[in-house]
C-alpha positions as a Python dict, from the first residue, in 0.01 Angstrom:
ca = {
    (1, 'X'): (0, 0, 0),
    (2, 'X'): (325, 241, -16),
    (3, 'X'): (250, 566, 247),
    (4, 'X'): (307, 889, 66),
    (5, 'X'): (623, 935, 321),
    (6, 'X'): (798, 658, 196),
    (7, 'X'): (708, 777, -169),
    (8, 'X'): (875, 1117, -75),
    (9, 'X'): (1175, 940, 112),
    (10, 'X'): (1254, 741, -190),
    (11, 'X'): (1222, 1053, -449),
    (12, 'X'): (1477, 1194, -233),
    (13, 'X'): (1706, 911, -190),
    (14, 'X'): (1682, 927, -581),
    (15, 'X'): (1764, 1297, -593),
    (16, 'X'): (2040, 1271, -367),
    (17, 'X'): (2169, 996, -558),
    (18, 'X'): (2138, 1196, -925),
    (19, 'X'): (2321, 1511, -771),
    (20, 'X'): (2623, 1366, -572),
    (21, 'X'): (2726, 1026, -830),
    (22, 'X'): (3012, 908, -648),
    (23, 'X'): (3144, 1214, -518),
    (24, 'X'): (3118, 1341, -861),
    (25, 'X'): (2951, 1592, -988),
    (26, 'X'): (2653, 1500, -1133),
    (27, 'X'): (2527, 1551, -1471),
    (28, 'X'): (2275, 1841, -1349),
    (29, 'X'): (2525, 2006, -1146),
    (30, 'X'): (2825, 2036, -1434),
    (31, 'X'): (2512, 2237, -1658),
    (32, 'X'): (2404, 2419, -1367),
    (33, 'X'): (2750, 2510, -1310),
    (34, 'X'): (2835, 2598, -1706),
    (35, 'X'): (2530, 2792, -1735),
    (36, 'X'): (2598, 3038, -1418),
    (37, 'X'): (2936, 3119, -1606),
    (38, 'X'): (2757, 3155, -1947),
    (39, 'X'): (2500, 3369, -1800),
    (40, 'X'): (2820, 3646, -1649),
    (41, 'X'): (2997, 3585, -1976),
    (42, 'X'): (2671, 3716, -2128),
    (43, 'X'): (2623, 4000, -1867),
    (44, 'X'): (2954, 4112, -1897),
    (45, 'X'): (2915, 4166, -2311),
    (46, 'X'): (2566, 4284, -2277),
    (47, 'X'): (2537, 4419, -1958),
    (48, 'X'): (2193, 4580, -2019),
    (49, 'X'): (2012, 4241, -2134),
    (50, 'X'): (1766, 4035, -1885),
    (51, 'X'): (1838, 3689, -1874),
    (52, 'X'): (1506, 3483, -1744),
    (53, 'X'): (1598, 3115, -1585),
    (54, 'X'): (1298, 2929, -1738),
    (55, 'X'): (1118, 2701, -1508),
    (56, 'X'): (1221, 2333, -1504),
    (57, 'X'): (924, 2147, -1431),
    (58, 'X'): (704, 2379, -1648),
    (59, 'X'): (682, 2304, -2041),
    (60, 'X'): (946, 2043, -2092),
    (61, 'X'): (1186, 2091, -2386),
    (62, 'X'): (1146, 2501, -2327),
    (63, 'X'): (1532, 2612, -2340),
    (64, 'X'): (1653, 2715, -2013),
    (65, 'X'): (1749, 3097, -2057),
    (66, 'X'): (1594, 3335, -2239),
    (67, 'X'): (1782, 3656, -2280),
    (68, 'X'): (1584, 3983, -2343),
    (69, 'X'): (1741, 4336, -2524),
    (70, 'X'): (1585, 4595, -2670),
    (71, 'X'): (1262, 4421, -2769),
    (72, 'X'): (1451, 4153, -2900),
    (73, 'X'): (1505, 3759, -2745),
    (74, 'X'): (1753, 3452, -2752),
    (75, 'X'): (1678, 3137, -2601),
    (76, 'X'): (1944, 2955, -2528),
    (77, 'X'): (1943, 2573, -2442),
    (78, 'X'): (2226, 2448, -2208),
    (79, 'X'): (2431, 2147, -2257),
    (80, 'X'): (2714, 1987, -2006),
    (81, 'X'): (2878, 1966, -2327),
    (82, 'X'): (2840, 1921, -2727),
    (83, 'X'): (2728, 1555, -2690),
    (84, 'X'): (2491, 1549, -2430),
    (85, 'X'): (2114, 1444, -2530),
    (86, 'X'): (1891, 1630, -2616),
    (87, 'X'): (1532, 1569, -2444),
    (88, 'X'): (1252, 1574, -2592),
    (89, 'X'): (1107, 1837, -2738),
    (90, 'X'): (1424, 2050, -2712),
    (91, 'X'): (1472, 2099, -3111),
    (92, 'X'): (1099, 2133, -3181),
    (93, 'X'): (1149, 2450, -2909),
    (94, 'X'): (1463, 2587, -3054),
    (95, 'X'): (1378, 2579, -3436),
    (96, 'X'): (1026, 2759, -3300),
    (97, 'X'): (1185, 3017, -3141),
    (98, 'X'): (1396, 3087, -3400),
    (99, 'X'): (1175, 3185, -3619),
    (100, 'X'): (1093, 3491, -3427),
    (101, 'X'): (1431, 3562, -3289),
    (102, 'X'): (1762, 3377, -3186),
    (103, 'X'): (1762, 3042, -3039),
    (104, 'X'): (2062, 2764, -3026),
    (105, 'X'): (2177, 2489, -2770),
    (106, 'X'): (2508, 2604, -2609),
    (107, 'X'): (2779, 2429, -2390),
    (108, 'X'): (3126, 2473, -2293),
    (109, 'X'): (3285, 2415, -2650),
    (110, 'X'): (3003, 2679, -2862),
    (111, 'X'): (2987, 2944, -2595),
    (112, 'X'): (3232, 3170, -2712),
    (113, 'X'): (3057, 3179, -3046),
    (114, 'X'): (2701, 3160, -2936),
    (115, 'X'): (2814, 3515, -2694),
    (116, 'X'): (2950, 3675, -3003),
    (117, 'X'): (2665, 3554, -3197),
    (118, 'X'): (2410, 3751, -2932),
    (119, 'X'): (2649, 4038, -2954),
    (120, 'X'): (2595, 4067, -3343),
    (121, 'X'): (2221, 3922, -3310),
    (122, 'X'): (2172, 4219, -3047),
    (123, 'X'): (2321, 4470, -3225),
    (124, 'X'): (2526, 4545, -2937),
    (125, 'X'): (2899, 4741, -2972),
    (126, 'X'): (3114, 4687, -2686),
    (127, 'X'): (3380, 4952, -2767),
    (128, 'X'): (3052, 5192, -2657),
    (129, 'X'): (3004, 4917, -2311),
    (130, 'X'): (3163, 5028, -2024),
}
């Protein structure tokens, strides 16, 4: 019978391993990493919008931000870049939300046009944003 310490030391050994490949970054830390720069590229073209960091281990295939304006919403999915996989559930949650508002998966190589889109979608005009 495997303790519950050893269960917990493995799980770890297995995080450790996922987040430091090789002295690489890992997979989770290059869309960590993209998605703190997307979220002050968004700030700094709408810099009255809420951006919510969805939970990770709640709903799976929920996109990771959502980004709130005037009674309006984006959710916005975040890839390491345009080819990365999408898990499951991911386009069943981004078609749903956009029904209702905006929703799209963006990495390194869409952001520029997914920001402008949220700047149109938002109805926001920077000449006015200080």
């Amino acid at each position: 019978m495997i303790q519950n310490s050893t269960i917990k030391e493995t799980q770890l050994k297995h995080w450790v391993s996922f987040c430091f490949e090789r002295g690489k970054m890992s997979k989770y830390q290059l869309e960590r990493k993209f998605q703190s720069k997307l979220k002050d590229h968004i700030w700094e073209r709408i810099p009255d919008c809420k951006i919510i960091k969805n939970d990770p281990t709640g709903l799976q295939g929920v996109p990771d931000l959502l980004v709130l304006y005037h009674g309006r919403f984006a959710a916005l999915e975040c890839k390491r870049n345009a080819a990365a996989a999408h898990r499951p559930n991911q386009d069943y949650y981004i078609k749903q939300f956009a029904v209702d508002g905006y929703a799209t998966f963006v990495y390194p190589e869409n952001e520029a046009q997914v920001v402008d889109d949220l700047v149109s979608y938002f109805g926001v005009d920077n000449d006015k944003v200080q």
